[in-house]
C-alpha positions in Angstrom: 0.0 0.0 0.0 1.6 3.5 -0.6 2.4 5.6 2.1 0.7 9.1 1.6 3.3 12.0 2.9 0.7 12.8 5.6 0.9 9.0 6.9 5.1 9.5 6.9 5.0 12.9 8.9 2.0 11.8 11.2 3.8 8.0 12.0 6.8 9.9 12.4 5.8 12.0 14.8 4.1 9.5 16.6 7.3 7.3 16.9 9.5 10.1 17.7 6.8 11.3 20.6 7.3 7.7 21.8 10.9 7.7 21.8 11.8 11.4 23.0 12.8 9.8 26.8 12.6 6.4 26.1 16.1 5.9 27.6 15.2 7.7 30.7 12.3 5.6 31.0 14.2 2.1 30.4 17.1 3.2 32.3 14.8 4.1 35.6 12.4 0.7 35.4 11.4 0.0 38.6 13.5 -2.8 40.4 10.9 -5.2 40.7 10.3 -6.3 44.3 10.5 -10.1 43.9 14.2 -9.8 42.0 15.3 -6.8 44.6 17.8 -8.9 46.7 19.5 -10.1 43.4 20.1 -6.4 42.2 23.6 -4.8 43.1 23.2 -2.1 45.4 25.7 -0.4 43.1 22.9 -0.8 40.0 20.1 0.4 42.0 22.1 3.7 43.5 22.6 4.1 39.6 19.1 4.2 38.9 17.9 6.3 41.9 20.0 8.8 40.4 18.2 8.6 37.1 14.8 8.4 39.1 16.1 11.9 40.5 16.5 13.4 37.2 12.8 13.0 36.2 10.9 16.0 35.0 7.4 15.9 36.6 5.2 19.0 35.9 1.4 18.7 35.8 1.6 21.0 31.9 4.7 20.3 29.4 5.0 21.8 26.1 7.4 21.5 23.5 8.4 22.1 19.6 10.2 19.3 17.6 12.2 19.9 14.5 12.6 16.8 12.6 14.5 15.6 9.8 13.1 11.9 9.3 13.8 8.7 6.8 11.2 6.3 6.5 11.5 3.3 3.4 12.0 5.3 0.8 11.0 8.5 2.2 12.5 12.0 3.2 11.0 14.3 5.1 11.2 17.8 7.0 8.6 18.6 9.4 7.5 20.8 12.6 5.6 19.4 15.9 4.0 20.9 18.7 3.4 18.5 21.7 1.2 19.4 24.8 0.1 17.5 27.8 -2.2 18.0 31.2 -0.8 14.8 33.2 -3.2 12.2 33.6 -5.9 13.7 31.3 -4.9 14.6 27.7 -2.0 15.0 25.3 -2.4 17.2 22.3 -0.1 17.3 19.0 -0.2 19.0 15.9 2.2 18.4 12.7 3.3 20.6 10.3 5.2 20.6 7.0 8.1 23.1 6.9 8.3 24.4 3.6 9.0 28.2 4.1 5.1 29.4 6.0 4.2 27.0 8.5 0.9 24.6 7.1 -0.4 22.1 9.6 -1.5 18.5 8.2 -2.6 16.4 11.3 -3.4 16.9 14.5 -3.7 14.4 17.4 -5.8 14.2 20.9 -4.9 11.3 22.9 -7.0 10.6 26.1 -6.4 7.2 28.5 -9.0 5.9 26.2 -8.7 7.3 22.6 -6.9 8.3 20.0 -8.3 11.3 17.9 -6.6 12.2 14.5 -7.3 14.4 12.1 -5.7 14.5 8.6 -5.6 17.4 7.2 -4.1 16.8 3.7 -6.8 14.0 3.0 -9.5 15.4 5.0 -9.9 12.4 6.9 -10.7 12.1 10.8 -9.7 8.9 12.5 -11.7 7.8 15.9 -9.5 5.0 17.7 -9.2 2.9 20.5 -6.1 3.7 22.6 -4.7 0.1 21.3 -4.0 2.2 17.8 -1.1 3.6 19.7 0.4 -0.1 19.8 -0.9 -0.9 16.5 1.0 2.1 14.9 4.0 2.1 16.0 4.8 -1.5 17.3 5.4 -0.7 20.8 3.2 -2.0 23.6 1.4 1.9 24.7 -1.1 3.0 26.3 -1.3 6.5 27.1 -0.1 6.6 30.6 2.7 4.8 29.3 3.2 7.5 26.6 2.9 10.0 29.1 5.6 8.6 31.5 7.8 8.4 28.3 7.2 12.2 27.4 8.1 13.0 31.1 10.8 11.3 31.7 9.5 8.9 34.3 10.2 5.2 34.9 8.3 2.9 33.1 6.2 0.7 34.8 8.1 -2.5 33.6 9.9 -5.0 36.0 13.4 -5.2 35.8 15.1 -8.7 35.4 18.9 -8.3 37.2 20.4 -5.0 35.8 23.9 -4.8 35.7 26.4 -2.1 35.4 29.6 -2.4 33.0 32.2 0.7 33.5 33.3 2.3 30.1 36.7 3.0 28.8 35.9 6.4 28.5 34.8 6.7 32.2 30.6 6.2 32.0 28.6 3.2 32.8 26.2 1.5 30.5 23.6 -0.2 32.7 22.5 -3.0 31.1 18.9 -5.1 31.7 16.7 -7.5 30.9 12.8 -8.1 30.4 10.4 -10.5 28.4 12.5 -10.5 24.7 13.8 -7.0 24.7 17.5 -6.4 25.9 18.0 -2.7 27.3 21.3 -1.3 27.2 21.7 2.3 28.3 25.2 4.9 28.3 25.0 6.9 31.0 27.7 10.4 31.5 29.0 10.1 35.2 29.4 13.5 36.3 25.5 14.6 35.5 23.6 10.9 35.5 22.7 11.9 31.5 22.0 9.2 29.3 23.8 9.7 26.0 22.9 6.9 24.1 20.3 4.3 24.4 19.9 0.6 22.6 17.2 -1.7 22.6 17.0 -5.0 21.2 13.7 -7.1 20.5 15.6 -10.4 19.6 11.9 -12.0 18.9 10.6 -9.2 16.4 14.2 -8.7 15.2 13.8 -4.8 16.1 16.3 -2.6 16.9 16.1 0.5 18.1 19.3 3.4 19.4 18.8 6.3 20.1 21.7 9.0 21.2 20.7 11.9 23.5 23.0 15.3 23.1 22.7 19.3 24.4 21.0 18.9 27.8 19.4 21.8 29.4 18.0 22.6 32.3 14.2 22.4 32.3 12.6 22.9 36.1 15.5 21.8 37.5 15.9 19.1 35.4 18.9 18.0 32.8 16.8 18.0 29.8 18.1 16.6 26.0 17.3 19.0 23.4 18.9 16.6 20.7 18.1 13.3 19.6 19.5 11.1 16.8 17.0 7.9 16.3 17.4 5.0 14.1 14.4 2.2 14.1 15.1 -0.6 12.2 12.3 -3.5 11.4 10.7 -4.3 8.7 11.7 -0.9 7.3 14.3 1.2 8.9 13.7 4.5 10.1 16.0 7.4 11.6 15.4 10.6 12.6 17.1 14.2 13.6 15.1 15.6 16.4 16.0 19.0 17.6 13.2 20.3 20.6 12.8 23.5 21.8 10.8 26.0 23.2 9.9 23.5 25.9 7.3 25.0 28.8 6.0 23.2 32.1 3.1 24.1 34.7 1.9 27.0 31.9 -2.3 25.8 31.4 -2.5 25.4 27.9 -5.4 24.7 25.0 -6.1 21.7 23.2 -8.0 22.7 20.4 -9.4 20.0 18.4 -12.8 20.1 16.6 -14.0 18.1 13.3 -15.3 19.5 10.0 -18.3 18.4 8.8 -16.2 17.7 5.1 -14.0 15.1 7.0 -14.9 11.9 6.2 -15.1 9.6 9.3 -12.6 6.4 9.9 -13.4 4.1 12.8 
């Protein structure tokens, strides 16, 4: 089936919005209770300190500036991403092309997913399992919102160990169900700069590298993120965010057209 250049920039968004702290999220999973006597105390300082590092506001905002492959596929493309914890995450994309023209726009709730497309005039009404569907990665929203945040995912962790680095990091490495984590970690700040994961069963792969933190409430923040997905079709991605806001109230304007024909 061909891929419309809506479907690329909306997927792409999508994906990216699930990966943005992916590695913060794998490399703070909870311990797991049953396995805690098996963890090194060395491994679970480690992850406190990530834990520690979490952004938690109750608003987030942010831009994204994307430079994305998918198959065959180039493109350039804008994103603005907003979220009331617990309640609702907004996004709108937009093609970059010298003025700013918006062709989808999402509203995810814990029980839906609302998308409109604006270059086919189409509006999409799905179960919160679309998430899943679309990208191939086992989400619901709070999960997606944990990931957005930088929180832990709520995933049990196997035994993680810690291997020291030649260059002076750690890379704490884990293990759940089929997915191998494996994530770099700079020792002065507790930053991860680069994340791997490895779904031996699927044969997926995903890395992700994590560059120019900031401080955002507190928080070390990465602006940068390099992304390669590889499956079925490999994807990578530039991701440069900015303009990033927490506890500001925001809007989620969504409404649908009358012209937009309905997909269930």
């Amino acid at each position: 089936m061909k891929t419309t250049p809506v479907q690329v920039l909306f997927f792409s968004s999508l994906l990216i919005l699930a990966l943005w702290l992916l590695p913060a999220c794998s490399g703070a999973k909870k311990a797991g209770h049953s396995n805690a006597a098996a963890v090194s105390s060395e491994a679970l300082l480690l992850e406190q300190k990530l834990i520690a590092n979490e952004l938690q506001p109750r608003w987030f905002g942010a831009k994204a500036k994307v430079e994305a492959g998918f198959g065959n596929q180039q493109q350039s493309f804008g994103a603005d991403i907003r979220l009331k914890t617990d309640s609702l995450m907004w996004m709108s994309v937009y093609a970059t092309i010298g003025i700013k023209i918006e062709v989808a726009r999402a509203l995810i709730t814990p029980d839906s997913v609302k998308v409109l497309d604006k270059f086919n005039k189409r509006y999409y009404a799905k179960g919160i399992g679309y998430l899943e569907r679309l990208v191939g990665y086992p989400l619901d929203f709070f999960t997606l919102q944990q990931i957005v945040l930088g929180s832990k995912l709520p995933v049990k962790a196997n035994r993680p160990e810690i291997e020291k680095q030649p260059e002076g990091g750690f890379c704490l490495k884990d293990q759940t169900d089929n997915l191998n984590f494996m994530v770099y970690i700079e020792p002065q700040n507790y930053t991860i700069t680069r994340l791997m994961v490895v779904d031996s069963v699927n044969q997926r792969h995903l890395g992700v590298d994590l560059s120019n933190y900031q401080p955002i409430g507190n928080k070390p923040f990465a602006h940068n993120r390099r992304v390669r997905f590889s499956s079925d079709e490999v994807y990578q991605a530039n991701i440069e965010l900015s303009k990033i806001k927490v506890n500001e109230p925001m809007d989620f304007p969504f409404s649908v057209s009358d012209r937009y024909e309905v997909i269930h």
